[in-house]
C-alpha positions in Angstrom: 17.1 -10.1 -5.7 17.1 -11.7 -1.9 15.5 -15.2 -2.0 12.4 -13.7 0.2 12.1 -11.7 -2.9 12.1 -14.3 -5.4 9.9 -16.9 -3.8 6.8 -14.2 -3.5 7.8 -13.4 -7.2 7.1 -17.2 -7.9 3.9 -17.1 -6.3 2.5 -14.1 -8.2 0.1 -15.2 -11.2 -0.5 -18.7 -9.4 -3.4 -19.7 -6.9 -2.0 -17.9 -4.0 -2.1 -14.2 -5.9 -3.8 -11.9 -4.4 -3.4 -8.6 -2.4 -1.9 -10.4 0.6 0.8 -11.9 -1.6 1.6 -8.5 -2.9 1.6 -6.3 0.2 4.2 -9.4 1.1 6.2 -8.6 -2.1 5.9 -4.4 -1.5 7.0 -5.1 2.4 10.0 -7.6 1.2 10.9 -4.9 -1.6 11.1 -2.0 0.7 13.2 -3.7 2.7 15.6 -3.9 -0.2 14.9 -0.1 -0.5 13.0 -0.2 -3.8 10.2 1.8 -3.3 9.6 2.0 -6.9 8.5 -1.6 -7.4 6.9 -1.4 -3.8 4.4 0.9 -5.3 3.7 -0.8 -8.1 3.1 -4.1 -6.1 0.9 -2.2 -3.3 -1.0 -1.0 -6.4 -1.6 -4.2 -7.9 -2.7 -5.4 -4.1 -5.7 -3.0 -4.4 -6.6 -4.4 -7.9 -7.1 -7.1 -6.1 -8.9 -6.3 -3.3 -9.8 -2.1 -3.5 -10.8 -2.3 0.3 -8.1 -3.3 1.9 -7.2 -0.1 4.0 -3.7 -1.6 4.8 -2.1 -1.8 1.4 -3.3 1.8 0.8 -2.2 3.1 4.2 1.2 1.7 3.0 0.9 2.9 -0.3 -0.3 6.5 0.7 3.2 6.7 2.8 5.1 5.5 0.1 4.2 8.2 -2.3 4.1 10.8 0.5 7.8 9.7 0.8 8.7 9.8 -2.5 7.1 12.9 -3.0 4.3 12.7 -4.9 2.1 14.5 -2.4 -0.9 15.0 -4.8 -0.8 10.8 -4.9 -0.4 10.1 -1.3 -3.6 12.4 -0.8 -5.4 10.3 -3.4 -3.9 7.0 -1.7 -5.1 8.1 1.8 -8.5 9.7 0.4 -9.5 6.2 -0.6 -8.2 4.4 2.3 -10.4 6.2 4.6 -13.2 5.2 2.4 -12.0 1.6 2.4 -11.2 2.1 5.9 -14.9 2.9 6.5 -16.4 0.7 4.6 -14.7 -2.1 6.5 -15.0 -0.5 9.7 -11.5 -0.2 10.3 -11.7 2.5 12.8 -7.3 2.7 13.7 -6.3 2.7 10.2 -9.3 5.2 9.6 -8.2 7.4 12.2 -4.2 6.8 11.7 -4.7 7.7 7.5 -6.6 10.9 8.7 -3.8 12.1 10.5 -1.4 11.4 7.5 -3.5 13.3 5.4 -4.3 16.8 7.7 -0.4 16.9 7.8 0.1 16.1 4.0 -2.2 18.8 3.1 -1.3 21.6 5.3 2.3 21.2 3.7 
């Protein structure tokens, strides 16, 4: 575990938790190539804040990449609702592409 890694980790559970924190965590854990805990940690971001179009923008790619299609449409489905809600046109636009392609697979 890098030390980027484990000072995020120390932070989860305190006062500075939140979706933020762990979109932080799922960035610094992809860059170790563990897209497994990545996932987890973007989905624990959106417990935390269910509109927050980034976290599932990143997690729609990352299950689109580790193929689990049927997820990533999911994931992107209720981006562009969060995405809408917050009137967060690019990421609106830029998860509707992701998904046309997905499903015409």
């Amino acid at each position: 575990m890098t030390d980027r890694i484990a000072s995020l980790r120390a932070q989860c559970g305190g006062p500075r938790d939140g979706a933020l924190l762990r979109v932080m965590m799922a960035n610094a854990l992809l860059a170790e190539s563990d897209a497994v805990s990545a996932i987890a940690e973007l989905r624990r971001a959106l417990e935390f804040d269910p509109d927050y179009s980034a976290a599932w923008k990143q997690l729609g790619k990352q299950l689109a990449d580790s193929g689990d299609a049927a997820a990533a449409i999911d994931a992107y489905e209720h981006g562009i609702a969060a995405a809408q809600k917050r009137g967060d046109k690019q990421a609106q636009k830029e998860m509707a592409v992701f998904l046309r392609r997905l499903a015409s697979r």
